[in-house]
DOZA-366399 format. One line per field, with one value per residue: residue in one letter; x, y negated, z negated of N, C-alpha, C in turn. Coordinates in Angstrom, 3 decimals, always signed. Layout:
// DOZA-366399
miti c(A_...);
n_c1 c(X_...);
n_c2 c(Y_...);
n_c3 c(Z_...);
ca_c1 c(X_...);
ca_c2 c(Y_...);
ca_c3 c(Z_...);
c_c1 c(X_...);
c_c2 c(Y_...);
c_c3 c(Z_...);
END
This chain:
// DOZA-366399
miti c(X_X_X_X_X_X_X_X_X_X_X_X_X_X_X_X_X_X_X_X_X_X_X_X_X_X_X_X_X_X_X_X_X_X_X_X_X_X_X_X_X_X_X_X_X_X_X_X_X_X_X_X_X_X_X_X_X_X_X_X_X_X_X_X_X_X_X_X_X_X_X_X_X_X_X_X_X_X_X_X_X_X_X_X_X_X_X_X_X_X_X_X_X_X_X_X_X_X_X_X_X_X_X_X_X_X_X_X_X_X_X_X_X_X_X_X_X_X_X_X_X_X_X_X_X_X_X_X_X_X_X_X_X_X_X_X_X_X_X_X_X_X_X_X_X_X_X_X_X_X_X_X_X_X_X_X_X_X_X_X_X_X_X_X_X_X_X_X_X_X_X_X_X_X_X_X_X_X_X_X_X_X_X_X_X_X_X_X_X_X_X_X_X_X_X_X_X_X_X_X_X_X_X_X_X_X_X_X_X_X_X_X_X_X_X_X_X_X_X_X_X_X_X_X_X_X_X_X_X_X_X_X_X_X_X_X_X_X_X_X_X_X_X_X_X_X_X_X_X_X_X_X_X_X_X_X_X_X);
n_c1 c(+67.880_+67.892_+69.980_+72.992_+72.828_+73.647_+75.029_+75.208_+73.176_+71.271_+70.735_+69.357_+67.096_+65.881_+65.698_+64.561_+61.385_+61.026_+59.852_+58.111_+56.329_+55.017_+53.878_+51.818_+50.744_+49.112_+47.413_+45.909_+44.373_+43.167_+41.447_+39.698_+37.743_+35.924_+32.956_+32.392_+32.711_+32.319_+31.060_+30.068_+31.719_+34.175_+34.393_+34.962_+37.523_+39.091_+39.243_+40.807_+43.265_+43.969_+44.143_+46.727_+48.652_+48.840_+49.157_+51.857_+53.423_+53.065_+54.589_+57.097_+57.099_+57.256_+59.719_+61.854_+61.795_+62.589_+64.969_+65.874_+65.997_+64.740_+62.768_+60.255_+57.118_+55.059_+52.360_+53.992_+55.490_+53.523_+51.387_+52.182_+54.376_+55.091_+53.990_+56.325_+58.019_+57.399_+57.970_+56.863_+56.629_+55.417_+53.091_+51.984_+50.092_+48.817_+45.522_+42.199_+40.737_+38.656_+37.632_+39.261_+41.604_+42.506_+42.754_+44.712_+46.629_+47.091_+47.971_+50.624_+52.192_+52.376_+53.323_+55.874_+56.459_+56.091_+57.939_+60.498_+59.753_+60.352_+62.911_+63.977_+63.650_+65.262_+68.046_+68.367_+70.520_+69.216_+67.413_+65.038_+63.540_+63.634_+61.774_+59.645_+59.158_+58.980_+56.175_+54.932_+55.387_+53.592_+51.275_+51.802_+51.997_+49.078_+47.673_+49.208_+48.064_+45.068_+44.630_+45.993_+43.936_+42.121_+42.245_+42.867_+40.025_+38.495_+40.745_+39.479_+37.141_+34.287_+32.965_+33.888_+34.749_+37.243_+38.049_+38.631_+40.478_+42.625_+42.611_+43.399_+45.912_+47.464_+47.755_+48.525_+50.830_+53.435_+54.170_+55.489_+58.291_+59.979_+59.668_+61.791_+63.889_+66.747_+67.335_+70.109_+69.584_+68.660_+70.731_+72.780_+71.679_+71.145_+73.972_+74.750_+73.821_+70.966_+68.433_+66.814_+68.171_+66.310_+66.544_+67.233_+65.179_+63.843_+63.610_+61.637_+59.347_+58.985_+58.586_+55.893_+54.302_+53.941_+52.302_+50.073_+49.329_+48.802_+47.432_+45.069_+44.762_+46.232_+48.598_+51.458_+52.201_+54.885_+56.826_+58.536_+59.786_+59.712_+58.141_+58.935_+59.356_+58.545_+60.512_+62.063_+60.422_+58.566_+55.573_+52.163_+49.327_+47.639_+48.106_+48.522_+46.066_+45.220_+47.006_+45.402_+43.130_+44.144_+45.878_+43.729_+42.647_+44.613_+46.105_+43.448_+42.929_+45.148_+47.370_+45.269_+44.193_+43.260);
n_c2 c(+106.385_+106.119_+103.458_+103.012_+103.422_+100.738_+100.818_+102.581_+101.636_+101.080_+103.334_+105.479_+103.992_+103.875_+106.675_+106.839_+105.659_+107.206_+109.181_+108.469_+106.722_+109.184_+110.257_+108.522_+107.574_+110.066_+110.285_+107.965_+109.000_+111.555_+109.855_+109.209_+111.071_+110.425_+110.720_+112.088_+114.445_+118.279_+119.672_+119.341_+119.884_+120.069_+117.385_+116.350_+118.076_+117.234_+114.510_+114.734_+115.532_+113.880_+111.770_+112.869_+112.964_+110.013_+109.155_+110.152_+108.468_+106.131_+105.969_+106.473_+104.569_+102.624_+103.485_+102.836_+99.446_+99.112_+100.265_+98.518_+96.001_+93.765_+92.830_+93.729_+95.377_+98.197_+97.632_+95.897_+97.437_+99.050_+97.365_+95.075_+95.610_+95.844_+96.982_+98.541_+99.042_+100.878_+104.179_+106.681_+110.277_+111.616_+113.305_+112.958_+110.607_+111.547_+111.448_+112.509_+114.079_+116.645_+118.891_+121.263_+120.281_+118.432_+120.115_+121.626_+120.282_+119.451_+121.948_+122.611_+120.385_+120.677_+123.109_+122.448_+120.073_+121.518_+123.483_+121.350_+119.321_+121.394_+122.157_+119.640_+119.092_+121.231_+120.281_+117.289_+114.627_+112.321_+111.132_+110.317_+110.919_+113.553_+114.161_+112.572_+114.667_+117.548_+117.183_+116.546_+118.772_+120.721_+119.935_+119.748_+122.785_+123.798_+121.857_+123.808_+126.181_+125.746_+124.561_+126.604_+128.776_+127.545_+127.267_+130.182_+131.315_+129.504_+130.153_+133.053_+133.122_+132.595_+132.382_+129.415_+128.362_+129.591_+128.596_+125.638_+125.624_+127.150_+124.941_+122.748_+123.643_+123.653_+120.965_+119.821_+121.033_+120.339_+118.282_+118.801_+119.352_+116.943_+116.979_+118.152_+116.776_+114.929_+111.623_+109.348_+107.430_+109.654_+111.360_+110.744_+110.122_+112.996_+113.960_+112.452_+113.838_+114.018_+113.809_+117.247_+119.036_+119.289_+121.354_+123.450_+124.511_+125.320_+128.051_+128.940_+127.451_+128.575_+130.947_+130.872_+129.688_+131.564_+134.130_+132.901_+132.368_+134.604_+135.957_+134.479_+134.851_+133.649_+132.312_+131.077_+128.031_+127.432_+125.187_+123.028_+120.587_+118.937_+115.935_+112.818_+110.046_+108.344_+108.178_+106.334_+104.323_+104.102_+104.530_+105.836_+104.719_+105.222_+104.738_+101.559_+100.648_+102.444_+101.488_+98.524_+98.490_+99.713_+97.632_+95.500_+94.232_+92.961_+91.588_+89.923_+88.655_+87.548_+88.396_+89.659_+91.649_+94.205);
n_c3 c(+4.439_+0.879_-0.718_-2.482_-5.819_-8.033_-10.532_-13.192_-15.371_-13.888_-12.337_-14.231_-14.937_-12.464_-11.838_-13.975_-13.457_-10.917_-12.149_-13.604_-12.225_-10.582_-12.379_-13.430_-10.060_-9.500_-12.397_-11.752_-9.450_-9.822_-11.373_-10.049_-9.265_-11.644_-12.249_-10.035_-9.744_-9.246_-12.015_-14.681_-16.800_-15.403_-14.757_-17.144_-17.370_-15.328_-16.030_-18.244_-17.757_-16.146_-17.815_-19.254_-17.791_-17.189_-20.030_-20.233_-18.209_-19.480_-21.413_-20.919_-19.279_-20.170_-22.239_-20.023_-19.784_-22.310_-21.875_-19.690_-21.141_-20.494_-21.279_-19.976_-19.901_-20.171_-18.772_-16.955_-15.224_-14.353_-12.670_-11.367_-9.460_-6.984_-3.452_-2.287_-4.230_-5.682_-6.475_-6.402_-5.341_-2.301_-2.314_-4.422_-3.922_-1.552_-0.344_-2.002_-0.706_-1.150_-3.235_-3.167_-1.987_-4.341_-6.041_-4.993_-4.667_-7.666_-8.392_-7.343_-7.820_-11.162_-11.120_-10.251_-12.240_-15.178_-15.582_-15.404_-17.233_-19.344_-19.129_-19.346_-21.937_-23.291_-22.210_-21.873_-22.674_-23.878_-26.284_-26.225_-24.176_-24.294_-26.748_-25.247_-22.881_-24.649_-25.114_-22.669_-21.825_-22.632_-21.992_-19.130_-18.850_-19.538_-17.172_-14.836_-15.561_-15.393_-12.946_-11.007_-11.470_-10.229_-8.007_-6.707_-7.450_-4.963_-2.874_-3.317_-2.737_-1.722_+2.472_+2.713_+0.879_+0.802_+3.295_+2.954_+1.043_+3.035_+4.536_+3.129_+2.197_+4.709_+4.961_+3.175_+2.206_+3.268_+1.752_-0.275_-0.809_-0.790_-3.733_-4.390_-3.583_-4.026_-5.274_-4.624_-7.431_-8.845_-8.567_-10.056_-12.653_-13.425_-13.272_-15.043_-17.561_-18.390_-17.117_-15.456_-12.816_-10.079_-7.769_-9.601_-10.276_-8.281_-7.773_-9.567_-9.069_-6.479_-7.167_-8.527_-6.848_-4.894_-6.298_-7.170_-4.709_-3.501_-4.912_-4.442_-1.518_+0.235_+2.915_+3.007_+4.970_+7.880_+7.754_+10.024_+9.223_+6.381_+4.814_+3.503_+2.172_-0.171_-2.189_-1.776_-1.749_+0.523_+1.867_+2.515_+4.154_+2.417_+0.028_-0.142_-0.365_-2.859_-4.800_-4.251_-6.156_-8.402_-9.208_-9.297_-11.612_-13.278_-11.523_-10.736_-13.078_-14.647_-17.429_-19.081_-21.950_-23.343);
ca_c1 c(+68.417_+68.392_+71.270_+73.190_+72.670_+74.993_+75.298_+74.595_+72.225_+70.424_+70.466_+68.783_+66.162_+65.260_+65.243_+62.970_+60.611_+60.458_+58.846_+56.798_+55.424_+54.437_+52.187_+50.686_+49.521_+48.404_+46.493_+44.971_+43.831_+42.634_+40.384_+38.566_+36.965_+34.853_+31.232_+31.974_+32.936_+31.261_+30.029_+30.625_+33.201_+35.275_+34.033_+36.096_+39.000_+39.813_+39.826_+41.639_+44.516_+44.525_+44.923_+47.706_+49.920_+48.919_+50.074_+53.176_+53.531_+53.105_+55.922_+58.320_+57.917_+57.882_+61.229_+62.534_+61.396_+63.328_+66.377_+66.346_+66.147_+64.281_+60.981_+58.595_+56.524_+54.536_+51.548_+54.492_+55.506_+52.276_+50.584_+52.552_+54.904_+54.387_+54.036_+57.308_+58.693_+56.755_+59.258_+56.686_+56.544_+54.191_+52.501_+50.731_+49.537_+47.558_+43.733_+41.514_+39.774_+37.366_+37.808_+40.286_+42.973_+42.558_+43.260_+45.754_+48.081_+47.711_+48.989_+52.247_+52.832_+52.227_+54.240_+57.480_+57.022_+56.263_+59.536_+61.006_+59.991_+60.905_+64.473_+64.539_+63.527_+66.509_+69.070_+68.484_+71.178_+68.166_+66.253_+63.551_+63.434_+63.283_+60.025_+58.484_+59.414_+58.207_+54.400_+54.354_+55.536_+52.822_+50.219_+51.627_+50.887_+47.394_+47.561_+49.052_+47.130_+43.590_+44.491_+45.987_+42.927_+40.713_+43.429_+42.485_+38.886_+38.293_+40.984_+39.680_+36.293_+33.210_+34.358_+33.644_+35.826_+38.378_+38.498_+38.810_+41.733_+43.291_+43.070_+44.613_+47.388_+47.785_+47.858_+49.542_+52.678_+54.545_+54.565_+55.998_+59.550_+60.048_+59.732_+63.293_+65.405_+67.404_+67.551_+71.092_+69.827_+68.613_+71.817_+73.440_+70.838_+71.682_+75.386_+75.162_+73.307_+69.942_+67.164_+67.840_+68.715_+65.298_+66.957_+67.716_+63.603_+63.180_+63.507_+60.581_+58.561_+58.212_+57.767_+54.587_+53.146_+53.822_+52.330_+49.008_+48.845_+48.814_+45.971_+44.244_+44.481_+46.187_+49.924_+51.983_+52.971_+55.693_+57.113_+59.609_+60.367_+59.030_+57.665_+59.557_+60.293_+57.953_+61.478_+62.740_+59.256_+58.289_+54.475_+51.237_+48.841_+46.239_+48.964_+48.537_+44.495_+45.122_+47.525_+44.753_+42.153_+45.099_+45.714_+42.698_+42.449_+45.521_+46.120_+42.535_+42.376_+46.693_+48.161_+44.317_+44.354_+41.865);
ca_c2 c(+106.870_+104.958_+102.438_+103.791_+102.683_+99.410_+100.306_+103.772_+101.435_+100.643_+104.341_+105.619_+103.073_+104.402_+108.065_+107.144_+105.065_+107.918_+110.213_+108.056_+106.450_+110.082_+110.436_+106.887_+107.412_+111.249_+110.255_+107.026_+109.739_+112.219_+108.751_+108.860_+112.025_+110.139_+110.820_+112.837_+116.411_+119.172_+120.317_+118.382_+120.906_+119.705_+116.301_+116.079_+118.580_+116.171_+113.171_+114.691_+115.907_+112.166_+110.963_+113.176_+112.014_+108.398_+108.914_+110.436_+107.562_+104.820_+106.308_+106.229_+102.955_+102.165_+103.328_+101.984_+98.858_+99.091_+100.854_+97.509_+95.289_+92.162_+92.242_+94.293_+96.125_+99.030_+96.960_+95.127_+98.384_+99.789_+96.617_+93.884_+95.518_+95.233_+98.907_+99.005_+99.081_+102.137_+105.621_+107.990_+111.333_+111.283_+114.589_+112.574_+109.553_+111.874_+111.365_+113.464_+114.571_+117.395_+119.675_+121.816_+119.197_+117.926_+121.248_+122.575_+119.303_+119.281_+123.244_+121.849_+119.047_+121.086_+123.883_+121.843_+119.605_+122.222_+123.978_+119.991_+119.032_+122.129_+121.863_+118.083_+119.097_+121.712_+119.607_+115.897_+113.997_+111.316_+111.421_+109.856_+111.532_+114.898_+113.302_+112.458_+116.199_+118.213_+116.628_+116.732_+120.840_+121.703_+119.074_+120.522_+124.294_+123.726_+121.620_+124.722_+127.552_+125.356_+124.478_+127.968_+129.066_+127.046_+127.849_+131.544_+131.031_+129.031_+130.590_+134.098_+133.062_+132.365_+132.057_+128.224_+127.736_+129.471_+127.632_+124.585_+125.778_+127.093_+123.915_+122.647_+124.518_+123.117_+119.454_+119.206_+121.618_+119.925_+116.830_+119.677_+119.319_+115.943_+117.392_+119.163_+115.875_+114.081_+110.248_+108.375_+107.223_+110.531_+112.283_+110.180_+110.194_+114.281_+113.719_+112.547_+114.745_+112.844_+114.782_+118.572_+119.231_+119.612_+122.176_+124.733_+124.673_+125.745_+129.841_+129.293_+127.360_+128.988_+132.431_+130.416_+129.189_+132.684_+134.371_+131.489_+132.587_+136.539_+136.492_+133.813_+135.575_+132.340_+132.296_+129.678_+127.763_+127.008_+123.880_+122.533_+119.050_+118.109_+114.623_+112.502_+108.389_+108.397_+107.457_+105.168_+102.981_+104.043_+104.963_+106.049_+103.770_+105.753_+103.947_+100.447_+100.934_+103.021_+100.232_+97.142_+98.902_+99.803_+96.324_+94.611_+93.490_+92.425_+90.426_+88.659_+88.278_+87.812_+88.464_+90.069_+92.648_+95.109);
ca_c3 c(+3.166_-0.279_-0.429_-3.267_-6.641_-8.638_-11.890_-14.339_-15.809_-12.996_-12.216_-14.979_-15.038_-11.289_-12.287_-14.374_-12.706_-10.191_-12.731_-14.421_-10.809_-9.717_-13.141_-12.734_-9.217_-9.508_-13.203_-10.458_-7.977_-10.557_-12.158_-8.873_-9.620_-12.795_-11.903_-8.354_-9.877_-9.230_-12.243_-15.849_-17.225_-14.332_-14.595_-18.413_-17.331_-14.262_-16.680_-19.439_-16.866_-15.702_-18.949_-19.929_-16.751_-17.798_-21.120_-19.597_-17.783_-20.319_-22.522_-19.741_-18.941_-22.107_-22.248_-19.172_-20.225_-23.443_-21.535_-19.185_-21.800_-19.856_-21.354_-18.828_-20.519_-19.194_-17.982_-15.987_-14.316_-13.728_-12.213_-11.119_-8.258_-4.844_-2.888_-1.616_-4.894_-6.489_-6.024_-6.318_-4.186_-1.372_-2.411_-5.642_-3.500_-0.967_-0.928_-2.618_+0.683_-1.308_-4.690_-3.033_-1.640_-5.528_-7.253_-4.780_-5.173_-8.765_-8.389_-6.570_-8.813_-12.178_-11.206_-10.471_-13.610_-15.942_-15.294_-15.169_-18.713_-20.385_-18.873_-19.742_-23.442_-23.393_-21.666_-21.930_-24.053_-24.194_-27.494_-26.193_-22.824_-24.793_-27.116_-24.113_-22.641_-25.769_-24.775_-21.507_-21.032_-23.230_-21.308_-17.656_-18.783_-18.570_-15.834_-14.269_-15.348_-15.031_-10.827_-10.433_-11.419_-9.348_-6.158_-6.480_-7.435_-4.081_-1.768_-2.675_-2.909_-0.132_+3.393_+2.870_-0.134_+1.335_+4.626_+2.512_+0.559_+3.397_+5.048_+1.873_+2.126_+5.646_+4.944_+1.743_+1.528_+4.149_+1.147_-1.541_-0.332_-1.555_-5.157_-4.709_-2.859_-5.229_-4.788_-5.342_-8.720_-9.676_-8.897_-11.023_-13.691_-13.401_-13.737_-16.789_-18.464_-19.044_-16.342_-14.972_-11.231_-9.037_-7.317_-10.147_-10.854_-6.934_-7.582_-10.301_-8.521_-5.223_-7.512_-8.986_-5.632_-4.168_-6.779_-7.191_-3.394_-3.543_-5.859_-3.824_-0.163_+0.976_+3.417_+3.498_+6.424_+8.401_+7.946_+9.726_+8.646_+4.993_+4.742_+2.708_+1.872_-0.977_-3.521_-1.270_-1.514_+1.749_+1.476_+3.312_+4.035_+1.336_-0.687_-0.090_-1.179_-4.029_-5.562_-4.341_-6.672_-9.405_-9.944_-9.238_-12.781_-13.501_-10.506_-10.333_-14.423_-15.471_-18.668_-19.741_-22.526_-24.216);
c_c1 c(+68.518_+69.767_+71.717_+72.793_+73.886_+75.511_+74.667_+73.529_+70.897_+70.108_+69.205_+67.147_+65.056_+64.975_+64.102_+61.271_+60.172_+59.614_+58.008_+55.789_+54.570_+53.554_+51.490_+49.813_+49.131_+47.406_+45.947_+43.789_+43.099_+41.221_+39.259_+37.660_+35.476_+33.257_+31.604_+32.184_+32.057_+30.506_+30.930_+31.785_+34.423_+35.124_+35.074_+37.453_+39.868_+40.284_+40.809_+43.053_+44.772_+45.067_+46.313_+49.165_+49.774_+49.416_+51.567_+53.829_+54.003_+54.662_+57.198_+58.503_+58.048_+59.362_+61.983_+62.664_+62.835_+64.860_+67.380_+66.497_+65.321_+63.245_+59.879_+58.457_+55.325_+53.751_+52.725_+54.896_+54.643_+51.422_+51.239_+53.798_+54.410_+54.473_+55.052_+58.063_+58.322_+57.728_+58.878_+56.819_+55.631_+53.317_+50.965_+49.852_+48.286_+45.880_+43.183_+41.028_+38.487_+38.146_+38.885_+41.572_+43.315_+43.046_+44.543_+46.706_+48.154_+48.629_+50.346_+52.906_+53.436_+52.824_+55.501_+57.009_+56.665_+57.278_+60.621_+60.933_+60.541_+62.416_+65.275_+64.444_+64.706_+67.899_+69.285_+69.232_+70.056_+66.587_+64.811_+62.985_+62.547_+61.784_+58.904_+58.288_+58.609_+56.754_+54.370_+54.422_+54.506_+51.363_+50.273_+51.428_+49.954_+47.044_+47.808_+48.684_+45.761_+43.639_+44.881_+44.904_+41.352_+41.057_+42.580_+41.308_+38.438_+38.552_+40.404_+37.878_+35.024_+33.627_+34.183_+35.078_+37.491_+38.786_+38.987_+39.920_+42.639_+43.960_+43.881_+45.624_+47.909_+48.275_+48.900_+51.451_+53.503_+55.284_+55.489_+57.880_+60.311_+60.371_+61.037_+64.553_+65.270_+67.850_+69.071_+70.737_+69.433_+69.508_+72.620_+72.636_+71.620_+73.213_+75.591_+74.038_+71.715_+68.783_+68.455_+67.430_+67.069_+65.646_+66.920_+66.091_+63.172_+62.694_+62.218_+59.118_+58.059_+57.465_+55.924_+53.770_+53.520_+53.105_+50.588_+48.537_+48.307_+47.295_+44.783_+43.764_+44.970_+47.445_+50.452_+52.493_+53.921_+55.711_+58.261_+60.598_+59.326_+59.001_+58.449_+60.365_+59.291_+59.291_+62.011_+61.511_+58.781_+56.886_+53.734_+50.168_+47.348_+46.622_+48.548_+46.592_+44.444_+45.773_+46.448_+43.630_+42.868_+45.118_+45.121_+42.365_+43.220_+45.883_+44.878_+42.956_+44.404_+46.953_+46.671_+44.738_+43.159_+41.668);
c_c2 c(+105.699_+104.187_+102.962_+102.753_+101.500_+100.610_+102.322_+103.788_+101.822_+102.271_+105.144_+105.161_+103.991_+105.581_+108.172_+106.714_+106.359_+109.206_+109.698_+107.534_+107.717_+110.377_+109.456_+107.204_+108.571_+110.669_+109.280_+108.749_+110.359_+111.521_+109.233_+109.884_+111.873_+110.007_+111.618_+114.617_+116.968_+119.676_+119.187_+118.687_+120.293_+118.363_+115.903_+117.057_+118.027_+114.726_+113.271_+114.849_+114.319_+111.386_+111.433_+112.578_+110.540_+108.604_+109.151_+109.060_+106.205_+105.182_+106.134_+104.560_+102.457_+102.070_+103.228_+100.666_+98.641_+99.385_+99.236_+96.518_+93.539_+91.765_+92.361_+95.217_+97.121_+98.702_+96.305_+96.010_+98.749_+98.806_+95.448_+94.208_+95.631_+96.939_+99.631_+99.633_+100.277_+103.295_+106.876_+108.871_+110.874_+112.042_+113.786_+111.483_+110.111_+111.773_+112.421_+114.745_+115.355_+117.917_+120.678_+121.683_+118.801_+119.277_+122.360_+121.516_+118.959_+121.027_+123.067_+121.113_+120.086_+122.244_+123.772_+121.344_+120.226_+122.089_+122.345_+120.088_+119.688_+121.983_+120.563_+118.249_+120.027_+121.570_+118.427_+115.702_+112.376_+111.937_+110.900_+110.520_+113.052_+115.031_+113.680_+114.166_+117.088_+118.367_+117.250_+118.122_+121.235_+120.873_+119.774_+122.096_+124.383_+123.301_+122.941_+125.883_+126.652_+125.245_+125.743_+128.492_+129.372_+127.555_+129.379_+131.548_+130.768_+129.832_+132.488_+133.884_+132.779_+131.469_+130.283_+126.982_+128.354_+129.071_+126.363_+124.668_+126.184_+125.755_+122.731_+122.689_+123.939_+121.838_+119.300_+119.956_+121.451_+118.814_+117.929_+119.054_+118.171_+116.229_+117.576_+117.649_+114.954_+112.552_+109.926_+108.138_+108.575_+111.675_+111.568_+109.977_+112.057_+114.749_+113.157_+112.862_+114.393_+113.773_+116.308_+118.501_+119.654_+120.930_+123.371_+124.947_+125.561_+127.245_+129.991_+128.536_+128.064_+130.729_+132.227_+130.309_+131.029_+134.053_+133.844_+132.241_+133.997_+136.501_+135.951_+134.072_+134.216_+132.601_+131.111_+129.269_+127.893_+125.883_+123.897_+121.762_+118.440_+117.130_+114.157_+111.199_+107.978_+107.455_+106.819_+103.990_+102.929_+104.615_+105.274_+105.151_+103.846_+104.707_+102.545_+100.062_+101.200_+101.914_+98.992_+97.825_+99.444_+98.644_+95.438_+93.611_+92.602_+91.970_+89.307_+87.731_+88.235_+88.272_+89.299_+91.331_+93.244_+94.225);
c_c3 c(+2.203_+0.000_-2.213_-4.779_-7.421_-9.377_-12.657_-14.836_-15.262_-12.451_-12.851_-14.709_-13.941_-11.218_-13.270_-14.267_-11.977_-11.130_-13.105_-13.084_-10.339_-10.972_-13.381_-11.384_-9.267_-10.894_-12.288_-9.323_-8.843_-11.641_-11.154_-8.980_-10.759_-11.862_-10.234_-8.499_-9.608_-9.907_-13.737_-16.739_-16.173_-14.343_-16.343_-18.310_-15.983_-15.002_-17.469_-18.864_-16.294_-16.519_-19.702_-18.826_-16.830_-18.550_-21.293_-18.684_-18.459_-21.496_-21.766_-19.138_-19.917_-22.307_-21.244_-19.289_-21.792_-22.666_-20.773_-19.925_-21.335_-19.888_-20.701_-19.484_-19.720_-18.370_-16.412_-14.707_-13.620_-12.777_-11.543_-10.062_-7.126_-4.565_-2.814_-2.764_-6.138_-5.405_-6.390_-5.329_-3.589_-1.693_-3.469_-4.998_-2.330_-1.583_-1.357_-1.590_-0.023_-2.694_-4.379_-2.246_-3.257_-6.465_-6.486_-5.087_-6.555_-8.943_-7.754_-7.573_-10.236_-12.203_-10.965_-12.125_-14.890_-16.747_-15.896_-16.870_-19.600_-20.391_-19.122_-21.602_-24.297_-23.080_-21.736_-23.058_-24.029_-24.876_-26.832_-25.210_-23.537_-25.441_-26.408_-23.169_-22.891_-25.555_-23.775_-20.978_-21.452_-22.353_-19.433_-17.746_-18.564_-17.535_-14.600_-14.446_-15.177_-13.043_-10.383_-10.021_-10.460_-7.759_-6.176_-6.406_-5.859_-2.813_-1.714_-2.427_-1.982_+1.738_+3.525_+2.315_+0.737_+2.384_+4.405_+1.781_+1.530_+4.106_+4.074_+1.907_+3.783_+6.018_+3.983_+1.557_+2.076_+3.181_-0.245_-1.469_-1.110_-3.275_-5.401_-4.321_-4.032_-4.444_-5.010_-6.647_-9.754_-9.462_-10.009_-12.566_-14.086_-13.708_-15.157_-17.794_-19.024_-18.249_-15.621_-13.558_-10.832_-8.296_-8.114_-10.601_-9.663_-6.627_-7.989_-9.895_-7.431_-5.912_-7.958_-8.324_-4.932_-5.068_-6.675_-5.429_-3.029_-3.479_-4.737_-2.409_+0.363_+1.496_+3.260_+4.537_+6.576_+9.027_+8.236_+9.375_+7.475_+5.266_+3.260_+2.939_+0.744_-1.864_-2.827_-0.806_-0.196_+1.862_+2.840_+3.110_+2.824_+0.291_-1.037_-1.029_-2.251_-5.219_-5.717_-5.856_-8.016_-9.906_-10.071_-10.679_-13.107_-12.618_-10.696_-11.964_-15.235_-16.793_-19.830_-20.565_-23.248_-25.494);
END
């Protein structure tokens, strides 16, 4: 279990790290797709969905950055910690494996933070939080009607595709769980009024994935122990790779800029 947090500050900071970390390495995973899509329509609606959780990303550290006051600037977040110290979920760091591991975990992701932003854009007493909010609800709608889409498409679709989505659905929704547990700094982020409860999103998500599943001819498992040390910097070893090839630049080449 996390070790609890100091400080309010220091709270904060870490609540928001953990959102912006989980659209850093999902827009990373979603890069990897440049030149391997299946068809070129999917080859610019995989990038543009990468770039909107980057740009979600960069605003957040942005304002963490500003919130901490000590002069790291988003590059410093995004490139210059060590593994341990990234607090994304585990769900966004899984590998790609094929086209329908990639469009069922952006359907997971994009149907919690939907729900998430809109409730941060109607509840946050942080102006900037809300800003950043406003964007991103209208950027994760498409995200989740375009992977819905592809979910049903696939799972109802040739018995190939759907063997591949079911097995999808086999690997990945044990990492869903994670989405809902609240860290130490993001209960206290939640206490005072700044992000909304993970929990009170949980009715509208599972109606989404049960719903996404109907159409698609797909069940869900039975899980009995979710996977989960993702926000306490505890990773998979896809992890440790996905970061060497993240910061490759900015490690070999320092302080380089566009």
């Amino acid at each position: 279990m996390a070790a609890a947090v100091a400080s309010a500050e220091d709270a904060v900071l870490r609540a928001i790290l953990e959102i912006a970390d989980d659209g850093l390495i999902l827009g990373h995973r979603l890069s990897e797709w440049c030149g391997h899509a299946p068809m070129l329509e999917e080859e610019l609606a995989l990038a543009n969905m990468g770039l909107d959780l980057l740009g979600q990303a960069r605003a957040l550290y942005a304002h963490a950055g500003a919130l901490e006051g000590k002069g790291r600037t988003e590059d410093d977040f995004a490139f210059l910690r060590r593994e341990r110290d990234y607090v994304n979920c585990l769900l966004v760091e899984r590998d790609n494996r094929d086209f329908a591991h990639t469009m069922l975990r952006q359907l997971y992701f994009a149907a919690f933070m939907q729900p998430f932003w809109h409730a941060t854009v109607q509840t946050s007493s942080d102006e900037t939080l809300r800003g950043i909010a406003a964007k991103a609800d209208k950027e994760m709608s498409y995200h989740l009607r375009h992977s819905g889409e592809w979910v049903i498409r696939m799972g109802d679709g040739t018995e190939e595709s759907a063997a591949r989505m079911a097995d999808a659905v086999n690997e990945l929704h044990r990492y869903t769980g994670e989405l809902f547990m609240v860290s130490p700094a993001r209960q206290q982020a939640i206490a005072a009024g700044l992000l909304p409860d993970p929990e009170s999103l949980r009715d509208e998500w599972d109606e989404t994935i049960a719903t996404v599943f109907r159409a698609a001819k797909l069940e869900l498992p039975e899980i009995r122990t979710m996977q989960k040390g993702g926000r306490d910097g505890i990773h998979g070893e896809d992890m440790g790779h996905l970061l060497a090839e993240l910061q490759f630049m900015q490690r070999a080449y320092p302080g380089q800029t566009w």
